[in-house]
N, C-alpha and C positions, 0 to 999 in steps of 0.2 A: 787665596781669594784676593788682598792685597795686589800680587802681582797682577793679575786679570784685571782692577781695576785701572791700576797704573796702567798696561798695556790698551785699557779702552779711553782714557783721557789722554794717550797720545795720536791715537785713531784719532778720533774727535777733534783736536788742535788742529792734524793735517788736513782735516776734510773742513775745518774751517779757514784754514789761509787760501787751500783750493776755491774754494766758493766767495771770498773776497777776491782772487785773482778773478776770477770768472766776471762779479761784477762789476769788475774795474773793464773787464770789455763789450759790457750791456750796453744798449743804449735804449732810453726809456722815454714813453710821448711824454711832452710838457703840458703835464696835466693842471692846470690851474686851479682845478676844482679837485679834490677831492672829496667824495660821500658828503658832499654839500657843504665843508668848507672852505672856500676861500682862500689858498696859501701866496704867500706873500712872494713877492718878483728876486729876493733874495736868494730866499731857500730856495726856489723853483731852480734856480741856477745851479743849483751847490752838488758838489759830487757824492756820491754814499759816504766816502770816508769825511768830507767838511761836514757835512750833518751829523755824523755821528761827532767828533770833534768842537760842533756847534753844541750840544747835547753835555759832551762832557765839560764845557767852559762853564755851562750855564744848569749846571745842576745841585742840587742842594745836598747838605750834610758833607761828609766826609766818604772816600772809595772811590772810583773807577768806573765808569761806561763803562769802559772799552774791554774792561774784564769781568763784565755780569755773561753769561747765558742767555741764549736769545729769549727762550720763554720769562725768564727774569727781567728783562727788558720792556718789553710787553707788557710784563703788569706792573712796571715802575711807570713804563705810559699810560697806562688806564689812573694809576692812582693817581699823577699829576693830572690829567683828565678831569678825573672825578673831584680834586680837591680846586682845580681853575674854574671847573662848572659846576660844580655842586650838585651835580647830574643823579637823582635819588634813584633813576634807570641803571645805573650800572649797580647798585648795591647786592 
């Protein structure tokens, strides 16, 4: 079983550098608004990978962005969300 899993987190590594290539040749509208906030003329500029690098400069505790799990990621964003706004909606 071991082995099976080693051989599905190397699946998963490849199909994630695949899908960072991929987005590296997206090109995406310069949405100013998003879901009704407001994002700044910075970020708007910033490539996937500076945002995420933005993200990792400026993130708290000890560990790695760049090596969380997208779903893990997601809900590191909601709880800096939830602890910036105090938002008792997302509880």
């Amino acid at each position: 079983m071991a082995r099976g899993l080693w051989l599905f987190r190397v699946v998963m590594k490849t199909l994630e550098k695949l899908y960072i290539w991929v987005e590296s040749k997206m090109e995406y509208p310069e949405d100013h608004t998003i879901l009704g906030v407001s994002i700044d003329d910075d970020l708007q500029k910033m490539s996937r990978r500076k945002l995420c690098a933005h993200i990792e400069e400026n993130t708290p505790g000890e560990g790695s962005f760049w090596k969380l799990d997208s779903t893990t990621k997601i809900r590191f964003g909601c709880q800096m969300m939830r602890a910036s706004h105090s938002d008792s909606s997302l509880k």
